[in-house]
C-alpha positions in Angstrom: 8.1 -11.1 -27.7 5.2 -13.5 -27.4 7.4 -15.5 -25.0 8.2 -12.8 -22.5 4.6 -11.5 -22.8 3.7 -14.9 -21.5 6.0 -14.8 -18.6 5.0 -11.1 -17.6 1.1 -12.9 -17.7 1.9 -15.9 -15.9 3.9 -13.1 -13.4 0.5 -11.0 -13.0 -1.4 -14.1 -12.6 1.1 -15.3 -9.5 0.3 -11.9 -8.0 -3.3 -12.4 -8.3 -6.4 -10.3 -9.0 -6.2 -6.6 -7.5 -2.2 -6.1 -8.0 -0.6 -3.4 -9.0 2.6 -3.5 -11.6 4.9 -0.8 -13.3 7.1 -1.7 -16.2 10.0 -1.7 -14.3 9.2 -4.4 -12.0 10.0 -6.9 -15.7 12.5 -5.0 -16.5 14.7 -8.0 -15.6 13.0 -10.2 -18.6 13.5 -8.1 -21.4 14.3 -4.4 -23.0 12.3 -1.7 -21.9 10.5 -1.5 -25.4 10.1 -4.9 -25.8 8.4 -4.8 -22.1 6.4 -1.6 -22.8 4.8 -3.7 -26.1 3.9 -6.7 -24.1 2.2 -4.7 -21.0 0.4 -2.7 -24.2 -0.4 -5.9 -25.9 -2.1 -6.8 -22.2 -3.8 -3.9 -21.6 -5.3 -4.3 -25.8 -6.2 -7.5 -24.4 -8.0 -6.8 -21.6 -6.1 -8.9 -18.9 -4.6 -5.5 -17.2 -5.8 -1.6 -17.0 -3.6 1.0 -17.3 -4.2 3.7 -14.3 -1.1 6.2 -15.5 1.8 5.7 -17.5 4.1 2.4 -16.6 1.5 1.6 -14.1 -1.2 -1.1 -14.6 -3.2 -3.3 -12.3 -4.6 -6.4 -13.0 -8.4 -5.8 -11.7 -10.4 -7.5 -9.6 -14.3 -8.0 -11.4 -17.3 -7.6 -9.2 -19.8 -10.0 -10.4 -22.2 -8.7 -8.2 -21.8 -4.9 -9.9 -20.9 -6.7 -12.8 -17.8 -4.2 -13.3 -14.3 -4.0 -12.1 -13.3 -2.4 -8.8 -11.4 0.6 -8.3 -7.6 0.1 -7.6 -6.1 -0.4 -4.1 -4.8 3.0 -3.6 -2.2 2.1 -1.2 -0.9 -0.8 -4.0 -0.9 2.0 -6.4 1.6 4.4 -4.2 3.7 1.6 -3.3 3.8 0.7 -7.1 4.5 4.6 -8.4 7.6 4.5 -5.3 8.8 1.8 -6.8 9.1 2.8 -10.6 10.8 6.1 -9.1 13.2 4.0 -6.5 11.1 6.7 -4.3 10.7 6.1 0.2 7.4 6.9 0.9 5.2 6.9 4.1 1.7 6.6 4.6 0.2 10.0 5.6 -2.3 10.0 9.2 -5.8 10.3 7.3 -4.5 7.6 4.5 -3.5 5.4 7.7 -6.6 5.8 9.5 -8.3 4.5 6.6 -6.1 1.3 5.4 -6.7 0.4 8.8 -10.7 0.8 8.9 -9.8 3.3 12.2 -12.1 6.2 10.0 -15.2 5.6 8.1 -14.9 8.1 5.9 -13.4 7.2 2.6 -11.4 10.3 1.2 -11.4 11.1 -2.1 -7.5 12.6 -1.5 -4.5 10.0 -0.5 -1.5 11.8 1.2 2.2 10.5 1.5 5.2 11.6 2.6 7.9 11.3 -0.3 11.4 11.6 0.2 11.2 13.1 -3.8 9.6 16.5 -5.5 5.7 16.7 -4.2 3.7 14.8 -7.1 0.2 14.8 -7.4 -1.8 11.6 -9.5 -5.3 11.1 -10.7 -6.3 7.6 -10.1 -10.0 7.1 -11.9 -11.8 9.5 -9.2 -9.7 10.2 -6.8 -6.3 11.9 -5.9 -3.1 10.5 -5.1 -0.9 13.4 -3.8 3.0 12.6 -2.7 4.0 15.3 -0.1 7.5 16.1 -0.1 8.8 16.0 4.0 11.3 14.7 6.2 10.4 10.6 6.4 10.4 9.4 10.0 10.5 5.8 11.2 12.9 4.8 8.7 14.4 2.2 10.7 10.8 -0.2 11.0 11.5 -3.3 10.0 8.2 -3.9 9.0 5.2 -1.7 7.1 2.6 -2.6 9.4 4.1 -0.9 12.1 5.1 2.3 10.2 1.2 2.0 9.0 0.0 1.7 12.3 2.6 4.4 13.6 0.8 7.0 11.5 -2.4 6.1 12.7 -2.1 6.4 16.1 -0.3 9.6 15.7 -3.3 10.7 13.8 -5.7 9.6 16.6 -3.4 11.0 19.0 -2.6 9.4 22.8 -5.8 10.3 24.2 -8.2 9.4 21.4 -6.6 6.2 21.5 -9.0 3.1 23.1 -9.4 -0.5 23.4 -11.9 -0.7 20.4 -8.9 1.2 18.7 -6.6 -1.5 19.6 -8.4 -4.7 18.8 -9.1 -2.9 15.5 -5.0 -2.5 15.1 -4.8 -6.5 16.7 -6.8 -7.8 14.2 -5.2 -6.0 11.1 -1.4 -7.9 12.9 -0.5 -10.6 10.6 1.2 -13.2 13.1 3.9 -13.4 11.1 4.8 -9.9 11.8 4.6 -9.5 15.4 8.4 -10.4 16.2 9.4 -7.6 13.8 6.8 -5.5 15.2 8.0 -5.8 18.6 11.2 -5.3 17.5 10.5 -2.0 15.9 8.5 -0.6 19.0 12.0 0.7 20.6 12.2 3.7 17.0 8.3 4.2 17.7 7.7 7.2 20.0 7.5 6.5 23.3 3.8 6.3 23.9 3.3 4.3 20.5 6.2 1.7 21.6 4.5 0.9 25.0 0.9 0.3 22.7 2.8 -2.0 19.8 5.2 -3.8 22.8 1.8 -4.4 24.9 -0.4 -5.6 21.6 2.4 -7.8 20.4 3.0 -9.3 23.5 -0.6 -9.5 24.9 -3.3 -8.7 22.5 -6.5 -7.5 23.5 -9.7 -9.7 22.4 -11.0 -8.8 19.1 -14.5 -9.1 18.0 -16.3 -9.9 14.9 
């Protein structure tokens, strides 16, 4: 056991500080009980915290609080979809957040779930899976279904140029091809906004 508990560490470690991993993503390495007893033997340890059954993260430590940070909710839900082989879609207040588009930090996190509505309390806030029809399922890429729900949040005419150098600067380069490429599912106004940033960003400011 001590040799798969190693290679589920040196796994963790890879992902680095502030991931987010369920039992089943070892499954591959060993039985399920022989993978339940190393992620315990972690947790006993120290090295990970467990946030609900099967799912851990492997915390990030402030040494400026001098504590460890709350989880990334967003790693969490992608984490819980993929124990339960679940689609999910970030919800419009959720998006507005993950992209810094709302200041407010919500103390609820709402996805769409293609499975029975779920609800999950992460430390002091809620993690609620809504059970809907999921949209967009033909995006290539999760920044542009991420983005998608935002500015169908915002709606067409609260959307601006601060808004858009805000989306810009949250692009990874490596992205924009498959962005652009999803823009033609994306309804029409939000096509036009991810062909035109893609294509010809606006300036963003620090």
């Amino acid at each position: 056991m001590q040799k798969t508990e190693n290679k589920i560490y040196s796994s963790i470690r890879g992902k680095g500080a502030g991931c987010v991993i369920t039992n089943s993503d070892f499954y591959h390495l060993a039985a399920r009980g022989t993978i339940n007893r190393c992620l315990t033997s972690l947790r006993e340890r120290g090295i990970i915290r467990s946030l609900i059954t099967g799912i851990y993260d492997y915390p990030i430590y402030s040494e400026l609080l001098q504590e460890q940070l709350a989880p990334d909710i967003d790693l969490v839900a992608q984490a819980i979809a993929r124990k339960n082989q679940w689609h999910i879609q970030i919800a419009g207040d959720a998006a507005l957040n993950y992209l810094g588009l709302s200041t407010q930090v919500p103390g609820r996190y709402v996805y769409l779930s293609d499975a029975q509505s779920r609800e999950y309390k992460i430390m002091n806030r809620t993690l609620e899976f809504k059970r809907a029809p999921i949209k967009q399922t033909k995006f290539q890429s999760r920044q542009t279904e991420i983005i998608t729900q935002a500015l169908l949040a915002l709606g067409e005419s609260n959307t601006n140029e601060t808004t858009l150098a805000k989306i810009v600067a949250y692009i990874k380069d490596k992205e924009r091809p498959r962005i652009l490429k999803d823009s033609r599912y994306a309804p029409a106004w939000i096509g036009e906004i991810l062909r035109n940033i893609t294509i010809n960003p606006p300036e963003t400011h620090e």
